[in-house]
N, C-alpha and C positions, 0 to 999 in steps of 0.2 A: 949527736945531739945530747946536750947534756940535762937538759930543764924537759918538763913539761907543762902539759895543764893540768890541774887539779885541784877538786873540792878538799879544804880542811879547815881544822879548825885546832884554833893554837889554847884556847882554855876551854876548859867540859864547861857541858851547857848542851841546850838544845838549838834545834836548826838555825837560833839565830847566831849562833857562833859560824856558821860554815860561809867560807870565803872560794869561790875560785881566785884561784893563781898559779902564779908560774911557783913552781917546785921542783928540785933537783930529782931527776930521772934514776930510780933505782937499779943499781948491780944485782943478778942472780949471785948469792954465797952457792956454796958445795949444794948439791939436791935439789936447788931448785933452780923454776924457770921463769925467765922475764918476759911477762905477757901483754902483748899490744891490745889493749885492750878498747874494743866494738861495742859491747852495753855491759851497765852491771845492773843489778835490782839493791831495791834496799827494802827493809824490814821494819816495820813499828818498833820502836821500844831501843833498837839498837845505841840510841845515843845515850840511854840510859845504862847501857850494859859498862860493868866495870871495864870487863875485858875490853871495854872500846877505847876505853883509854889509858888501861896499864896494861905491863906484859903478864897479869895474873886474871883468875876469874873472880880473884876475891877482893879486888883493888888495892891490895894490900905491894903490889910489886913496883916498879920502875915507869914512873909517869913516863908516856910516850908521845907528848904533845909534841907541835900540829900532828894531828892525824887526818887518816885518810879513808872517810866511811865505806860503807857498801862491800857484805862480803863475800857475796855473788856475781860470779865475772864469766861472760864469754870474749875470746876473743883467738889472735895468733899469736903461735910460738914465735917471740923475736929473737929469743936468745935462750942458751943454756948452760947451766951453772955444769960444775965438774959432777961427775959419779951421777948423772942423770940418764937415764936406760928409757927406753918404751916412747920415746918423744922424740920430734923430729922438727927444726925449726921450717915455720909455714905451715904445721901442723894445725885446723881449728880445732881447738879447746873450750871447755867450759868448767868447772868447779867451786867450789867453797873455800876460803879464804878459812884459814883459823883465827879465832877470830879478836887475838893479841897480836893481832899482824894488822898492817895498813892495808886498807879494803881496794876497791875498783875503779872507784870515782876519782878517775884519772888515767890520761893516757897511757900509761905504763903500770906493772904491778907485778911482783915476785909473789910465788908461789910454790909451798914444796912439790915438788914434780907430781908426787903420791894423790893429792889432792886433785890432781886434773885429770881429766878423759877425752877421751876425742869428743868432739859436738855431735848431738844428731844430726842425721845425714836429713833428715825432714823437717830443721828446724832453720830459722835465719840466727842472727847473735841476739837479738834484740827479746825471742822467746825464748833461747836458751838457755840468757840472763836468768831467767824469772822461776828456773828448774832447781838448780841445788839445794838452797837450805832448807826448802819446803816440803819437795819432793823427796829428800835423804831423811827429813824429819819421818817425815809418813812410814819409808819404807823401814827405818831403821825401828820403828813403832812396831810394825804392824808385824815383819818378818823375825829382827830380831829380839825383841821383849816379848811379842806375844804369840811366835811360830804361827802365826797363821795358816789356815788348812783350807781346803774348798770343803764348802757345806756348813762353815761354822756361820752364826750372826755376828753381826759387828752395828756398837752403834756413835757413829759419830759426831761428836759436837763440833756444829762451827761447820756444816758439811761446803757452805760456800765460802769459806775463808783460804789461804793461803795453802797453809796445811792442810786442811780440812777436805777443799777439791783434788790434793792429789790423794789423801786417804780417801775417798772414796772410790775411786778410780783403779789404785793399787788393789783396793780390797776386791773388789769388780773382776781385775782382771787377775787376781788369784784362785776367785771360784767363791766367795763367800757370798752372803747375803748381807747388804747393807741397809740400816736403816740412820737417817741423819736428821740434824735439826739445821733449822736457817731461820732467818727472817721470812715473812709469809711473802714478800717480794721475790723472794730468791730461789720456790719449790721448785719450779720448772727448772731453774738453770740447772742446780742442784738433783734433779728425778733424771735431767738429762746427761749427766756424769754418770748413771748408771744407778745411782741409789734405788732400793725397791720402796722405800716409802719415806717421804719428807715429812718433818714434825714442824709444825713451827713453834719457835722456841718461847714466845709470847702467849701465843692462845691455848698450847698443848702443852699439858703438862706430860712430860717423856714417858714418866714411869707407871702414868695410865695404860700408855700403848705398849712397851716393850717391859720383854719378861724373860728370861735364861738366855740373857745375852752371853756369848762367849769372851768376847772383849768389847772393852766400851775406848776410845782416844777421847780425851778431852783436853779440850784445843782452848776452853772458860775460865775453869779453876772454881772457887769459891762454892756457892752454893749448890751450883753444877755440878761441880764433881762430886760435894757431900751426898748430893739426892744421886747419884750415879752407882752406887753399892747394891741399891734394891734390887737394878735391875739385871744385875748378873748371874749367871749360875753358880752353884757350889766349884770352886776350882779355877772361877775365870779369871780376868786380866783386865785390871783397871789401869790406864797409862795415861800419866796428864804432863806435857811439856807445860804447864803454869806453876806445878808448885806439885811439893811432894805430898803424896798422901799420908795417911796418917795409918803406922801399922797397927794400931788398935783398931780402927775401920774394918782394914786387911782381914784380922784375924778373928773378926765377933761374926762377918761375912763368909767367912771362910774362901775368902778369894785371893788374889794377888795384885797389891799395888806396886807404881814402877813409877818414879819418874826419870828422868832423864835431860840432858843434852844433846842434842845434835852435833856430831864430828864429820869433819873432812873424810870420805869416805873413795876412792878411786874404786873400788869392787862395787861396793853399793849403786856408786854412779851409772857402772856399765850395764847395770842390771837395770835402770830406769831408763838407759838409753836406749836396751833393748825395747825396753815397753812403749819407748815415744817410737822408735822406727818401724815398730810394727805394728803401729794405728789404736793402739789399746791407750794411748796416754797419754793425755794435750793438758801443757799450760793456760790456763787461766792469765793475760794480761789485761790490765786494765788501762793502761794511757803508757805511750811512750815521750818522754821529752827530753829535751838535751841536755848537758851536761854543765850549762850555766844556768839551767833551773831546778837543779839538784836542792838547794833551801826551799824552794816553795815547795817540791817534794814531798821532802820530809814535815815541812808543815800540813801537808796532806793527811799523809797518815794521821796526825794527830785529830784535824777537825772533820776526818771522812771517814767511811767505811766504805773501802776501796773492793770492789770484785777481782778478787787476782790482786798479781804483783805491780806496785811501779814502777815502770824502768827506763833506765839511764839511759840513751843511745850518748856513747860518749865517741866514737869517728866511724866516718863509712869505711875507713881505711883500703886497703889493697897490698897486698901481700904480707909479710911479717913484719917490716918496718912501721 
């Protein structure tokens, strides 16, 4: 088979540019694998990202229209490019797509090998979709910027968002004490992730309740993160995937800000895998739909505030083909 199906979109723009159609079926190059791909999830803001539509993060590189969104993919090994080790075709897979590369939303999708792991064994494809960028977000937060320790406080913003529910979780099942914010619709979901106390981010002002926080994730940006300095200890860890802090903040506080990106991670992955197959770790989905309603999707995300991930089911498929 040479074609498949697939969402894309031939000029930048948002979801009103995305088209299903037929599209020529991708070769695995050297390292990587070609993946049959069962669901993907997609992300707010993604059609905005440079990197979604050149092969740089700064837009500055080789436009790579139509492209191909969504860069969260579960699915099976179809095929495998040369000098690929650890994978096995028929193998389930789930990973993170880089994210100057053609995404999921579509039957077919190459992937460098590195970037995949085996699926939870507790998961179907359709929640395993919904795990990568969110959950490698979290972990790669929480573990690696802010070595997180059992017995430290953690306070996180956004505790029912994307990110946000699997930091809480992660923090949970590393040993810490979590306190988060949500909408006042969301405490219980959010207290039931395991948080020790829900704020709501409306009627409570944060940094009346919390005080010598060891790390704070802020999942807001803006004003959020500005009022988020007070309430950390001498020495802590302020980490915001919205926008960089400001090292004069950093250093009048005497704490550490971070921000960062989120990378394709296969170690990080396994390490979340352990956590979903050992009952400490569940996706947050919030609606599944097919794969020719991928545009009302993504217009989703813009006029919702979705619980969890949306995701793709793009084939029920059956073996690696």
């Amino acid at each position: 088979m040479s074609t498949m199906r697939a969402v894309r979109a031939h000029k930048r723009g948002g979801p009103e540019q995305l088209v299903c159609e037929s599209a020529p079926r991708p070769e695995p190059a050297a390292g990587d694998v070609l993946v049959s791909v069962r669901a993907a999830s997609i992300t707010n803001g993604e059609l905005a990202w440079d990197a979604t539509w050149t092969d740089s993060f700064d837009g500055t590189g080789r436009d790579r229209t139509p492209v191909v969104p969504s860069h969260e993919v579960s699915g099976v090994v179809a095929e495998l490019g040369s000098a690929v080790t650890g994978l096995a075709v028929g193998d389930e897979v789930y990973g993170l797509i880089p994210f100057t590369r053609d995404g999921a939303a579509a039957e077919y999708v190459t992937v460098p090998a590195e970037a995949l792991a085996v699926k939870p064994s507790r998961l179907d494809h359709a929640d395993a979709a919904a795990v990568p960028l969110a959950a490698l977000t979290a972990w790669q937060a929480l573990v690696g910027h802010a070595s997180l320790t059992a017995g430290q406080h953690v306070l996180v913003h956004g505790g029912a968002g994307g990110v946000g529910s699997f930091a809480v979780q992660i923090a949970v099942a590393l040993g810490a004490r979590v306190t988060a914010t949500a909408a006042a619709r969301d405490r219980e979901f959010v207290a039931g992730l395991g948080a020790d106390r829900v704020l709501d981010y409306a009627g409570d002002r944060f940094e009346d309740h919390v005080d010598g926080a060891d790390v704070v994730l802020d999942t807001v940006g803006g004003d959020t993160l500005a009022r988020s300095w007070a309430v950390l200890r001498p020495g802590g860890t302020l980490i915001s995937i919205v926008q960089p802090p400001r090292p004069d903040d950093a250093e009048s506080h005497g704490a550490r800000g971070v921000f960062f990106v989120v990378e394709p991670d296969r170690t990080g992955l396994e390490a979340v895998t352990e956590l979903i197959d050992s009952g400490r770790l569940t996706p947050v989905v919030d609606r599944v739909v097919p794969l020719s309603e991928t545009r009302a999707a993504y217009e989703a995300l813009r006029s919702e505030h979705p619980r969890g991930k949306i995701v793709i089911r793009v084939s029920e498929g059956n073996g690696a083909a």
